[in-house]
C-alpha angles and dihedrals in degrees: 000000000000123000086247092056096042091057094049085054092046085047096045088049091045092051089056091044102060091049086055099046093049082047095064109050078046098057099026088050085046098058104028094046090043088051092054097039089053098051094046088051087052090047104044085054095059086045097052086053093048113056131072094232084074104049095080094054114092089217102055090116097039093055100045081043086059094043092047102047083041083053095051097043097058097053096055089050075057118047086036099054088046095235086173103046092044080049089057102041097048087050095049089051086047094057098046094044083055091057098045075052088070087034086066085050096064108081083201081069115104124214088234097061092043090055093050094044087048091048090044084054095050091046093052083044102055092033086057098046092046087042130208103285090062111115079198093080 
C-alpha cells in the first residue's frame, strides 16, 4: 500500500471515528440521563404526595400527577427509539474503528484488509441500529 493510499485510509477511519464517537456521548447522554430523569421525577411525585409540606398546597396531586406522567413518558421515548441499544452499537463502532486505527499503524497492514474490516464495521453498525426485527435488512 502507498503512503497516499494509506492516508486516505487513515482519513476515511478517522472520519468515522469522530461520528461515532460523537454518537456515543449523544446516545449514551440520552439513555442514561433519561433513566435517571425519569426516576427523580418519580421520585420527586411520591414525594410530593408524601410529605406533609405538600398537603396544604391545592395542587399536591396535580403536581405528582405531572411528574409522574413526565416520568412515564420518558421512559417509553426511551425504551421506543432504542437509546440503549444505539448506545451500544455506536460504541461498539467506535471501538472497532479505534482498533483498525492501529490497524492503519502497522506498515505489514494491507489496504485491502483495512477496507474489509471498515466495511464489516459499517455493516455491524447499520444491522444494530436497524435492529433484527427489520424486514428492511
Amino acid at each position: 500500500m502507498t503512503p497516499e493510499e494509506r492516508q486516505a485510509l487513515r482519513i476515511e477511519v478517522d472520519t468515522f471515528y469522530k461520528r461515532r464517537d460523537r454518537a456515543t456521548k449523544m446516545w449514551s447522554a440520552l439513555y442514561h440521563g433519561s433513566l435517571y430523569l425519569s426516576a427523580i421525577l418519580s421520585a420527586t411525585a411520591a414525594l410530593i404526595l408524601k410529605l406533609d409540606f405538600f398537603k396544604d398546597s391545592t395542587h399536591q396531586t396535580d403536581m405528582s400527577a405531572i411528574l409522574a406522567a413526565a416520568a412515564a413518558i420518558i421512559v417509553t421515548l426511551t425504551a421506543a427509539g432504542a437509546f440503549n441499544r444505539k448506545w451500544r452499537v455506536n460504541r461498539t463502532s467506535r471501538s472497532g474503528l479505534e482498533q483498525l486505527r492501529i490497524d492503519l499503524s502497522d506498515p505489514v497492514v494491507g489496504g485491502a484488509t483495512i477496507r474489509t474490516k471498515l466495511k464489516e464495521i459499517i455493516q455491524k453498525h447499520d444491522e444494530g441500529i436497524i435492529g433484527p426485527d427489520n424486514p428492511d435488512r
